[in-house]
C-alpha positions in Angstrom: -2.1 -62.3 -23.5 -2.2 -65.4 -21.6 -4.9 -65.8 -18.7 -2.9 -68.2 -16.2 -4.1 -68.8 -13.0 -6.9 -66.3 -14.6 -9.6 -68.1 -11.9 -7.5 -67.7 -8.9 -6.2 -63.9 -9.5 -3.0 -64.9 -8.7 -0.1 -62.3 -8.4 3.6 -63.1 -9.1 5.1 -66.0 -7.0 8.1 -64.1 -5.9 9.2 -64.6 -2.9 5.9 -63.9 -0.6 5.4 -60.3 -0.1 8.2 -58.5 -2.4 5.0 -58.1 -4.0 2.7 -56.9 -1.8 2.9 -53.1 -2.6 2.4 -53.8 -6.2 1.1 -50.2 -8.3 2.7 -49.0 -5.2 4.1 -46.5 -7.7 1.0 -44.3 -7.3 0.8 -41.5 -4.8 -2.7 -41.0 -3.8 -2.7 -38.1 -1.2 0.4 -38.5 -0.1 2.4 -35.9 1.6 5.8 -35.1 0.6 7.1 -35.1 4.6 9.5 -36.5 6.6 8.6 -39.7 4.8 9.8 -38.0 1.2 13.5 -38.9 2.7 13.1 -42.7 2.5 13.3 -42.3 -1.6 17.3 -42.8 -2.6 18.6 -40.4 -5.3 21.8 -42.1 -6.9 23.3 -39.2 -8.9 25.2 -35.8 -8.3 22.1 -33.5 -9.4 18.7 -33.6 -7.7 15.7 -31.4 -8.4 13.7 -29.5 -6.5 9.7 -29.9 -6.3 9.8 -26.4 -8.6 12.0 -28.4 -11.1 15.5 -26.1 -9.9 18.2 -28.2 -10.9 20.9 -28.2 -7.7 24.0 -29.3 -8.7 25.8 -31.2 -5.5 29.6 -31.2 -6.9 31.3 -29.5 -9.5 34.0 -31.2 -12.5 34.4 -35.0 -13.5 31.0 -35.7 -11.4 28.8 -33.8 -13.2 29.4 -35.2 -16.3 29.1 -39.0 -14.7 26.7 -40.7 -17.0 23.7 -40.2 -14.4 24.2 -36.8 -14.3 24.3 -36.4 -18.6 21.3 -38.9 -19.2 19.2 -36.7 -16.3 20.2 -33.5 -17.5 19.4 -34.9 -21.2 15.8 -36.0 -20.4 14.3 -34.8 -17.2 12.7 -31.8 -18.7 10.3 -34.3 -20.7 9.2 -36.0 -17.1 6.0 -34.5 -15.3 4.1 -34.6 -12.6 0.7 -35.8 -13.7 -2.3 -34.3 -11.1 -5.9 -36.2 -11.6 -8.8 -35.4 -8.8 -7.5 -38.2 -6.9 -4.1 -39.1 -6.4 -0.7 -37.9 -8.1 1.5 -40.2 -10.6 4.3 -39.3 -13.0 4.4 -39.1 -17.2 6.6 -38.2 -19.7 6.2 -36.3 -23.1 5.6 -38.9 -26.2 4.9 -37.0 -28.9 4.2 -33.5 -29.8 0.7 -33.1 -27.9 0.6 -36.1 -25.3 2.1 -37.5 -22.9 2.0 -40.8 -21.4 1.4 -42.4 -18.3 -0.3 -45.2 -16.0 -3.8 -46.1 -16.2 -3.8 -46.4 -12.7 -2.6 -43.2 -11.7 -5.4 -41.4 -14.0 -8.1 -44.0 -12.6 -11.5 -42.7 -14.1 -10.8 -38.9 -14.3 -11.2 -37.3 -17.9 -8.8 -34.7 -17.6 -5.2 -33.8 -15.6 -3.2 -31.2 -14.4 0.5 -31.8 -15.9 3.4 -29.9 -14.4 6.5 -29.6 -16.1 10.1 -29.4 -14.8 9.9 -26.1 -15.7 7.3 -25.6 -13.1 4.8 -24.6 -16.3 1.2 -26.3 -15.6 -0.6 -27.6 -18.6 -4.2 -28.8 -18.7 -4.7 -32.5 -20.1 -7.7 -34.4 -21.5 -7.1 -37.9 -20.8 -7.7 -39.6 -24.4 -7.3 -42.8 -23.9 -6.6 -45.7 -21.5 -5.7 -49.7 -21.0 -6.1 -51.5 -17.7 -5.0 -54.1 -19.4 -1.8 -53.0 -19.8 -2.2 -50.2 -17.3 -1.2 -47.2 -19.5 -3.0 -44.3 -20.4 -2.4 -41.3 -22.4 -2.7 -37.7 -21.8 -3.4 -34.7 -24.1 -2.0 -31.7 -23.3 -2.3 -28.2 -24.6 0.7 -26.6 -24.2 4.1 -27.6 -22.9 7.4 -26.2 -22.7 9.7 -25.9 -25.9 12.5 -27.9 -23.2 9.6 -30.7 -23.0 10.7 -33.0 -25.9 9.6 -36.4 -26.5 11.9 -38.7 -25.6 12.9 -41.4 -27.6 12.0 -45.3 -27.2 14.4 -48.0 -27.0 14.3 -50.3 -30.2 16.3 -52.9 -28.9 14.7 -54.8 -25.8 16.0 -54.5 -22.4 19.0 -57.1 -21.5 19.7 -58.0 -17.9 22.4 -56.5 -16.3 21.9 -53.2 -18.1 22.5 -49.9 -16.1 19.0 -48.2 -15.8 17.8 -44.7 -14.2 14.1 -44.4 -13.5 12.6 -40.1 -13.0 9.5 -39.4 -11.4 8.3 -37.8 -8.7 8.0 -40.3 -5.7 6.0 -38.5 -2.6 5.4 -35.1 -4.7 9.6 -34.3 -4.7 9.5 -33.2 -8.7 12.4 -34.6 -10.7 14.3 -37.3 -8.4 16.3 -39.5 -9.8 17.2 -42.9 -9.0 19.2 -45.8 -10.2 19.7 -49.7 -10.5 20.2 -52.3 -12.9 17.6 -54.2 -15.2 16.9 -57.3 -13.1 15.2 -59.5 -15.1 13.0 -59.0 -18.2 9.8 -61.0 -19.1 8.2 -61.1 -16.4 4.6 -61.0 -15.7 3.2 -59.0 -13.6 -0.6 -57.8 -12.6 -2.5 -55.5 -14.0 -5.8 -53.2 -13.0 -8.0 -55.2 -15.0 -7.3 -58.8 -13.3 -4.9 -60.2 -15.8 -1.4 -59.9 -16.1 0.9 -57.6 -18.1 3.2 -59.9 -20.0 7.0 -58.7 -21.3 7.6 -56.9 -18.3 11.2 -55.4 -17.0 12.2 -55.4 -13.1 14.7 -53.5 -12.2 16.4 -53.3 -8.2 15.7 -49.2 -9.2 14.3 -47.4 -5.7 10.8 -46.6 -6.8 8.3 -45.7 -4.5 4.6 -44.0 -4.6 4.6 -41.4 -7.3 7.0 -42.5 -9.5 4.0 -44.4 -11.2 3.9 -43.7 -15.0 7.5 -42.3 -15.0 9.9 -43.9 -17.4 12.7 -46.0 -17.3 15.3 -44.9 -19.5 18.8 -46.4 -20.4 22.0 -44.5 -20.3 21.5 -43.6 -23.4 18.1 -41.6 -22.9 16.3 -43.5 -24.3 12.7 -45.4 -22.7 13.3 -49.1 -21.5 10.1 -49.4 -19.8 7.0 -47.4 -18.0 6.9 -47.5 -14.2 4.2 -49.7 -13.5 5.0 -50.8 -9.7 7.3 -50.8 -6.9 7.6 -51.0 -3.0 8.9 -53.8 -2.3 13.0 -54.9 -1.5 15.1 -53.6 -4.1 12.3 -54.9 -6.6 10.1 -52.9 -9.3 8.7 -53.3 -12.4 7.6 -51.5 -15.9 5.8 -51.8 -19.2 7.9 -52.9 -21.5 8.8 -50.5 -24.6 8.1 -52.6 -27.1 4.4 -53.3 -25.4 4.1 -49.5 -24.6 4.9 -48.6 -28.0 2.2 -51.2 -29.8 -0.5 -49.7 -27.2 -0.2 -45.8 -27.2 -0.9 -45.3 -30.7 -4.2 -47.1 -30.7 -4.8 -45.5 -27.3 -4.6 -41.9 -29.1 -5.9 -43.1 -32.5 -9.1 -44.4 -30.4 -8.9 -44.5 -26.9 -8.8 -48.1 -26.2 -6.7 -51.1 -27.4 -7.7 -54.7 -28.0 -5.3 -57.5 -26.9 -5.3 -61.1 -28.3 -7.2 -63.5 -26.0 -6.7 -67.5 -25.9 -9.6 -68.2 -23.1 -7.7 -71.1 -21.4 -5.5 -71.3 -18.3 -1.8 -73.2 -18.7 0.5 -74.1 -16.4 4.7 -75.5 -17.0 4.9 -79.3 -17.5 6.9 -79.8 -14.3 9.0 -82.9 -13.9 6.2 -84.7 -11.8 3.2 -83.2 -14.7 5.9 -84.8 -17.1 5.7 -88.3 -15.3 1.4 -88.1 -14.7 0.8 -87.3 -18.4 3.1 -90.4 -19.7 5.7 -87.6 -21.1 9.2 -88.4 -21.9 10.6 -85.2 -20.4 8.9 -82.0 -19.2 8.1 -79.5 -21.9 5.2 -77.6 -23.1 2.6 -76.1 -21.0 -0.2 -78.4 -20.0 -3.9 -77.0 -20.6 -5.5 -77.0 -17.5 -9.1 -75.1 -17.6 -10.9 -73.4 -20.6 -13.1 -70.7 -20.5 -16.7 -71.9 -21.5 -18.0 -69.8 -24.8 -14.4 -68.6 -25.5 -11.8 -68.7 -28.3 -10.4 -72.2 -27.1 -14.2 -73.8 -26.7 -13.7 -76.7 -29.0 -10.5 -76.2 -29.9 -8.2 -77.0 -26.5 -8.4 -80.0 -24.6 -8.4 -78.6 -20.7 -7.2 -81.3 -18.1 -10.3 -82.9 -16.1 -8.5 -86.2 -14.3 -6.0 -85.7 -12.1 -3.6 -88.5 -10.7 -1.4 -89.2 -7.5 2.7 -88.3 -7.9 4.1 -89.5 -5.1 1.8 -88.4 -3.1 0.5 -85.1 -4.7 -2.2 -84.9 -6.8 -1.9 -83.4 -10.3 -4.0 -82.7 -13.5 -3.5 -85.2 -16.4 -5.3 -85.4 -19.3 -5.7 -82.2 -21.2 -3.4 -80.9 -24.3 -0.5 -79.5 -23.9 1.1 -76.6 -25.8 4.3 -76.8 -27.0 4.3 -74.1 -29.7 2.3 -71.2 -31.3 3.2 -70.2 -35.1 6.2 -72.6 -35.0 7.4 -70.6 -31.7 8.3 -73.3 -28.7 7.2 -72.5 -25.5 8.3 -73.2 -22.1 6.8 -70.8 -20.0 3.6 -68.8 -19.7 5.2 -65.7 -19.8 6.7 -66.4 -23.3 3.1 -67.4 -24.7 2.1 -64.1 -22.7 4.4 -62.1 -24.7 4.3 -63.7 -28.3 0.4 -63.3 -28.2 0.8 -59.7 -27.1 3.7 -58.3 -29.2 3.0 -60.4 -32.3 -0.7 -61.5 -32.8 -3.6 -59.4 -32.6 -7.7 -60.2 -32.1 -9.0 -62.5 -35.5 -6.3 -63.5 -36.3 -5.4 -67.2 -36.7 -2.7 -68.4 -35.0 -1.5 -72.7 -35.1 -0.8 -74.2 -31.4 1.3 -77.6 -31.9 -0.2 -79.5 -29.0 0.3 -83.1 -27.6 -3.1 -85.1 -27.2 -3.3 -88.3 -26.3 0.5 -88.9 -26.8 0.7 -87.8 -30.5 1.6 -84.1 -31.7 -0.9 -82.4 -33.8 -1.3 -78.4 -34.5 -4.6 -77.1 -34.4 -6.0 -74.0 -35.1 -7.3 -71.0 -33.2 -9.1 -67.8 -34.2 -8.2 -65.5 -31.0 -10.5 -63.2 -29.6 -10.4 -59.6 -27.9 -9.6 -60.4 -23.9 -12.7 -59.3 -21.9 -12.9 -56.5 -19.4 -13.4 -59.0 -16.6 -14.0 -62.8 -15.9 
């Protein structure tokens, strides 16, 4: 994934502090008091911390879409219970179930309560700050505690959403929103950023961490990753999710594809300091001593005066991987995660010094830390 801004640990510029809760999704000791009433429930059946189903009206409402995709899937939503701290997962397959890395931290094992109000006992098996999910094993679970079902088409905006979990330890709540905006790029445990993510305006607050985000039609757009802020959340994309979980139970761990360099958009005012035509591409600005890119990328190391501000000039800049134009960092961010993988080869069509050339790269596995 790409490491933008990887030097400065830089979290999403949007809007100031809509951000500033981010993995607010996680609960860690928090009591389900008068607080629990801030969390908005949007449909005509809530759910008691014993998983009761309470119907609030009777007829037409109950069979509103919210109502049908909650009843259909909220059996497969848990409560997942490390040492420290309290999250939510859902049921992938027949033996695990998945949820954040973050909400499992460093624990080996996890209770796992069921809207049943069964208890199983999970080993965590595997887990990727990276891309902050995790995945649990557990024994035994309730025959009502299918897997549910993954979206194959990706997430459009606009699209009507409904995220379960249990915010402030109230098992089963139900809220719902809208998908806001998809590729977005957001932080992650490990320092870098999580690339192809979904935001939705969903209420999601501490708790609902690892819980998914499921269309009408049942099915998983996205793993709650982080919320908190005004109308304004965010989730693992399915069609990340679903590239990381198998390797996470098939081995415990997952590599991601690593460039080593930092980019940032060919703005207007780049365009005009680097003797471009038009703004396009993303200029190289820094690259990581010893990595993949060492030798292969130019990084920018003049800078010159723009009417009056001072901007990098000189280094490549990438217009395209494997044919694939670029415009933005998150969409070099998602190509290397949901399409490459480590040793492979991939061709960046680069500008340097005026003239396009494509160059090759061997990418590597992205590091722990920098």
């Amino acid at each position: 994934m790409t490491e933008e801004g990887y030097d400065r640990r830089r979290v999403l510029e949007l809007g100031g502090a809509a951000l500033a809760t981010a993995l607010a999704g996680c609960t860690f000791g928090a009591d389900a008091g008068d607080d629990a009433t801030a969390t908005r429930t949007d449909t005509d059946a809530t759910t008691t911390a014993t998983g009761t189903e309470t119907p609030s009206d009777e007829g037409d409402e109950a069979d509103s879409p919210y109502s049908r995709v909650y009843r259909e899937t909220a059996d497969s939503v848990a409560l997942v219970d490390p040492p420290r701290g309290q999250g939510t997962g859902f049921v992938y397959d027949a033996d695990h179930v998945v949820t954040n890395a973050h909400v499992v931290g460093d624990a080996d094992g996890a209770d796992v309560r069921f809207a049943s109000g069964e208890w199983g006992v999970g080993r965590v098996v595997g887990t990727d700050a990276h891309s902050d999910l995790a995945v649990i094993e557990v024994g035994e679970r309730p025959a009502s505690a299918t897997p549910l079902p993954f979206a194959d088409s990706p997430a459009v905006v606009g699209q009507e959403v409904v995220v379960i979990g249990n915010p402030f330890g109230l098992g089963g709540t139900v809220t719902s929103g809208i998908v806001s905006g998809v590729n977005r790029s957001i932080p992650s445990p490990a320092g870098f950023s999580i690339p192809d993510a979904i935001q939705t305006d969903a209420a999601v607050n501490p708790g609902n961490s690892g819980g998914p985000m499921v269309s009408l039609e049942g099915e998983v757009l996205a793993v709650i990753n982080s919320g908190g802020g005004d109308n304004i959340a965010f989730g693992i994309s399915a069609a990340l999710t679903t590239r990381v979980v198998p390797e996470l139970i098939e081995t415990g761990s997952y590599d991601h594809s690593f460039i080593g360099a930092a980019f940032t958009p060919v703005t207007p005012e780049l365009a005009t300091a680097n003797d471009l035509d038009a703004p396009r591409g993303l200029l190289v600005t820094r690259v990581l001593e010893g990595g993949p890119a060492a030798g292969t990328l130019r990084p920018s190391e003049e800078t010159a005066v723009v009417e009056g501000e001072r901007l990098p000039v000189g280094g490549d800049i990438l217009l395209a991987v494997d044919g694939r134009s670029l415009t933005t960092t998150e969409e070099l961010g998602s190509y290397l995660a949901l399409e490459t993988s480590p040793g492979e080869v991939v061709a960046l069509t680069v500008i340097r010094d005026g003239a396009e050339r494509t160059v090759e790269l061997e990418l590597g596995v992205q590091p722990d830390e920098l």
